[in-house]
C-alpha positions in Angstrom: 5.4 -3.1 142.5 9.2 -3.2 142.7 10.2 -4.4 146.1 13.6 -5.2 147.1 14.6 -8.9 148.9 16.8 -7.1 151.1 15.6 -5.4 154.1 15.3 -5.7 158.2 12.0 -4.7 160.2 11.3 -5.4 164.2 7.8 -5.4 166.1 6.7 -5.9 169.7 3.4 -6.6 171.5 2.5 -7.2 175.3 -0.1 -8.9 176.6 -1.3 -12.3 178.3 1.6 -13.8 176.8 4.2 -11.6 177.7 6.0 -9.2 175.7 7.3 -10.4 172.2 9.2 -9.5 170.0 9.9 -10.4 166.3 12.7 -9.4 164.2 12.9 -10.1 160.2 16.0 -10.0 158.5 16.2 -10.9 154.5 18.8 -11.0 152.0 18.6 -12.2 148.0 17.7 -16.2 147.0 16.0 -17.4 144.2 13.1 -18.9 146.2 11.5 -18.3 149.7 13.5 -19.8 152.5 12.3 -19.1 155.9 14.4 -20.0 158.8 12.1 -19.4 162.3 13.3 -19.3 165.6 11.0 -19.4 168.3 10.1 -19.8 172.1 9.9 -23.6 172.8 5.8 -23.1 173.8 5.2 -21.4 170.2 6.6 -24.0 168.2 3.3 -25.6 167.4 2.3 -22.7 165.7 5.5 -22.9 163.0 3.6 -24.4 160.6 0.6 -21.6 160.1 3.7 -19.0 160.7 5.1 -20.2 157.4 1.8 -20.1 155.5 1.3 -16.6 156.9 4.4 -15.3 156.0 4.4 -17.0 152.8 1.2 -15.2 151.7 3.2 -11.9 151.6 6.6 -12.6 150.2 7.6 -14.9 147.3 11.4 -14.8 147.3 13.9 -14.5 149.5 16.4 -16.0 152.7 14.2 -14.5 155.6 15.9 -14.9 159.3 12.7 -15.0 162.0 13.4 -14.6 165.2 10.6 -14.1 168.4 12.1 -13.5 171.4 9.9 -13.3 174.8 10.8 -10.5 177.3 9.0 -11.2 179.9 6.6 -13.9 180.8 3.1 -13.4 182.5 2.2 -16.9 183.6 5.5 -16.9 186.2 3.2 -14.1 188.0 0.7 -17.2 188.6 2.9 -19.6 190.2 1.0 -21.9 192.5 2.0 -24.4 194.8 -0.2 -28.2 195.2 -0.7 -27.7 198.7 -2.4 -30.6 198.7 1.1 -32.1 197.6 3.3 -30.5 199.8 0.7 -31.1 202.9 1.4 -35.0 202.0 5.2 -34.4 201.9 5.3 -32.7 204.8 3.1 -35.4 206.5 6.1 -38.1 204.9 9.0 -35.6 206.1 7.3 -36.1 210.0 7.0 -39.8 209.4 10.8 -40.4 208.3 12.1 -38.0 210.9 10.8 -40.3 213.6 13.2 -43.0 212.3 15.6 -40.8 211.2 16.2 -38.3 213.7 19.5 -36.4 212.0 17.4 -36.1 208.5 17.0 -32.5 207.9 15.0 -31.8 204.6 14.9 -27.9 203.6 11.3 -26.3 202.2 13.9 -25.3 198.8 14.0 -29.0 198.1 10.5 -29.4 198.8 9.5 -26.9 196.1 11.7 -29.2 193.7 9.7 -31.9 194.1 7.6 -33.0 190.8 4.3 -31.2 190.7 4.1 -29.0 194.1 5.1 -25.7 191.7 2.2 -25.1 189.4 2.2 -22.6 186.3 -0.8 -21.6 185.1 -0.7 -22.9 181.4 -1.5 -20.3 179.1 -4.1 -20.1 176.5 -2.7 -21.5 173.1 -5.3 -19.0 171.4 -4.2 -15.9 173.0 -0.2 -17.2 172.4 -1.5 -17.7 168.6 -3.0 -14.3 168.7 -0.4 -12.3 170.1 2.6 -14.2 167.8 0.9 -13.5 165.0 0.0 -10.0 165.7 3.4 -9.0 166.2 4.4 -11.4 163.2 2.0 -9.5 161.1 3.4 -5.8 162.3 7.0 -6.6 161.3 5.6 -8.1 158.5 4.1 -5.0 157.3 7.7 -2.8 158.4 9.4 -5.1 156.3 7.6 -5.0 153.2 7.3 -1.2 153.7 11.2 -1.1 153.5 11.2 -3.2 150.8 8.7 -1.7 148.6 10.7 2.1 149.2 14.4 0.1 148.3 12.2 -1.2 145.3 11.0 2.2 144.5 14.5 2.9 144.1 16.3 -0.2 142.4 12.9 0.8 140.0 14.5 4.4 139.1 18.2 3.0 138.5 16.6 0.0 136.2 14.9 3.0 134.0 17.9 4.7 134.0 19.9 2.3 132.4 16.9 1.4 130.2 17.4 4.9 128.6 20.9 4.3 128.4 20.2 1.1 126.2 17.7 3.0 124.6 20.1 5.1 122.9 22.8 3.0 122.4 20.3 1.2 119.9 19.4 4.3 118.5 23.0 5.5 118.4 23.9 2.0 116.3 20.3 2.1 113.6 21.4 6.0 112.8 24.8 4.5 112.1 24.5 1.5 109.8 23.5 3.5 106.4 26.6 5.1 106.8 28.4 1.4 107.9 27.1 -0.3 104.7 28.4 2.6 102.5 31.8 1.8 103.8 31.3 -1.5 103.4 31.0 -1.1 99.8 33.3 1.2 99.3 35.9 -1.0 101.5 34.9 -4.0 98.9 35.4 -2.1 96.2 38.5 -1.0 96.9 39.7 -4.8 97.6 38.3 -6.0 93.9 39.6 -3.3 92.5 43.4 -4.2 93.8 42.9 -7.5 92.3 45.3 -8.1 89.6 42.6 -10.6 87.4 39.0 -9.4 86.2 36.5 -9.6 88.4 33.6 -11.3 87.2 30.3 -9.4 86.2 27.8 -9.1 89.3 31.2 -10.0 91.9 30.7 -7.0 93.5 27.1 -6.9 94.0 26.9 -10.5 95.3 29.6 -10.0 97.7 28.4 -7.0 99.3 24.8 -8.5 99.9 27.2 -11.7 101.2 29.0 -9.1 103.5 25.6 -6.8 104.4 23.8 -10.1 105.1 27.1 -11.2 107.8 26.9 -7.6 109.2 23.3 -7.0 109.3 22.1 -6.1 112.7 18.5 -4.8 112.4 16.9 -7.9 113.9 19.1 -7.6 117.1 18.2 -3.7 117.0 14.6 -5.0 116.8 14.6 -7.0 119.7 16.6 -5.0 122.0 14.1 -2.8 121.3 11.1 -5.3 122.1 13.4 -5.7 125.1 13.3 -2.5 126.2 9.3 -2.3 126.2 9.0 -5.1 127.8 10.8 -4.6 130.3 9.3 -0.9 130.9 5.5 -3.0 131.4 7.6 -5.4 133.9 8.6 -2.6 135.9 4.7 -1.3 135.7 3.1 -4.7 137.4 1.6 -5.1 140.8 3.4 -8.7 141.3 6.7 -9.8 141.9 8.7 -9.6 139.2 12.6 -10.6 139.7 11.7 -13.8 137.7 11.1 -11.9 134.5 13.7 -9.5 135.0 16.1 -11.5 135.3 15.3 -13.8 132.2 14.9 -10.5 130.2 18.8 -10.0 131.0 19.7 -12.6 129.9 17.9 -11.9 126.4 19.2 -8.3 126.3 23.0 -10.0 127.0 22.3 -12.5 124.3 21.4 -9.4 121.5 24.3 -7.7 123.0 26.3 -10.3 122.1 25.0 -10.9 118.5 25.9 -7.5 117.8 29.4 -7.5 119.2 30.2 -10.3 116.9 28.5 -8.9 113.6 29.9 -5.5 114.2 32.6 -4.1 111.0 32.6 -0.7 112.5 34.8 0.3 115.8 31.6 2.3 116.4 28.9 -0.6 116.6 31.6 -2.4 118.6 32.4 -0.1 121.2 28.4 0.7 121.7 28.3 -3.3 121.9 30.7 -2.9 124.7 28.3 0.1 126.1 25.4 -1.9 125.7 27.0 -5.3 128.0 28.4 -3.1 130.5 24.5 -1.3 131.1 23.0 -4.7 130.6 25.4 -6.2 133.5 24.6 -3.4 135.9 21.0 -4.1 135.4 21.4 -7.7 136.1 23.1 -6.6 139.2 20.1 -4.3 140.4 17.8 -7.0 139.3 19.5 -9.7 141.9 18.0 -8.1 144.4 14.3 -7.7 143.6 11.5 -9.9 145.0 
């Protein structure tokens, strides 16, 4: 399955916890980077986010970021009114020495421990972070399979393309060697000394052995069918893609610089510049 490294997704949930939400943003790296930001109370559970997340992408800079709207627990506020009965009790006592002191119930509330919140549940946070971890999750590879799907059809594309540059260049070359010949006989034939017996023969297979390019034809062409099964599997497969471009290039190359023929050499050119925009494409897939 093709699936692109680029892509944004969002999710909410509401419950005990509040209401969360979760937004996934991720752009091309060679490896999985994750970069989480989250709600000071749900930091404990950064570690199992990253094994979560990590279980359903393999590449990629991905920006996580959980938000909380609102928060349940501030609807349980309680005050220690056994606290506050003491410090009320204390306020009485320095008031009788200190007649002027006035102490408002605001600073009262201040004091350490009279406001109570009523801690939450750490299973029900886990729960709800990683349900609405798990449906943007799912958004995002969703987006990044139907990007995929596509980056899959423009790969193909230039696959063909390749395809028939190489078939363009192994219709040619009967007709490139004939030249060849002919080009070598005319050279022996304007020089002013004999030629030796067999000259001709042995420096055609010399120049047919330079110029020969049916092992680069060969493997473009293992190239191409490999590359066609890549495209098939149900696994991430940038890696390979992107090592198969760099194999294609290096054929491309060998065939530029054996090419005698302005035809083979501008199909070399052909063949680079549809090998390049596959590379491209392929920068981008998980």
């Amino acid at each position: 399955m093709i699936r692109s490294m680029t892509a944004y997704a969002s999710a909410e949930t509401t419950g005990p916890a509040g209401t969360l939400s979760c937004e996934l943003r991720t752009v091309n790296h060679r490896y999985l980077e994750l970069s989480p930001r989250l709600p000071e109370d749900l930091r404990s559970f950064e570690s199992q986010l990253r094994e979560r997340i990590a279980a359903k992408l393999s590449r990629g800079k991905l920006d996580i970021t959980v938000r909380r709207a609102g928060d349940a627990r501030s609807e349980s506020l309680q005050i220690n009114s056994a606290l506050l009965a003491r410090l009320s009790e204390l306020n009485l006592d320095m008031l009788a020495r200190f007649p002027g002191m006035q102490v408002q119930f605001t600073e009262l509330l201040r004091f350490p421990g009279v406001m109570q919140q009523a801690e939450m549940d750490p299973e029900a946070q886990q729960t709800a972070l990683f349900d609405v971890l798990d449906r943007a999750l799912d958004a995002l590879t969703a987006t990044r399979e139907r990007e995929g799907e596509k980056l899959g059809e423009i790969l193909r594309d230039k696959l063909d393309g390749i395809e028939r540059v190489v078939a363009d260049v192994r219709g040619w070359m009967p007709e490139i060697r004939v030249a060849l010949r002919t080009r070598l006989e005319t050279r022996l034939a304007d020089l002013k000394q004999p030629v030796e017996p067999g000259r001709l023969e042995q420096e055609l297979v010399l120049q047919i052995t330079r110029t020969d390019v049916d092992e680069e034809l060969d493997r473009l062409a293992t190239h191409i069918g490999e590359t066609r099964r890549v495209l098939g599997l149900k696994e991430p497969v940038g890696r390979r893609l992107d090592f198969l471009m760099q194999e294609f290039n290096r054929e491309a190359n060998t065939l530029g610089s054996k090419s005698v023929d302005a035809r083979s050499t501008n199909a070399a050119v052909e063949l680079k510049v549809l090998i390049e925009q596959m590379r491209e494409q392929v920068q981008n897939i998980e």
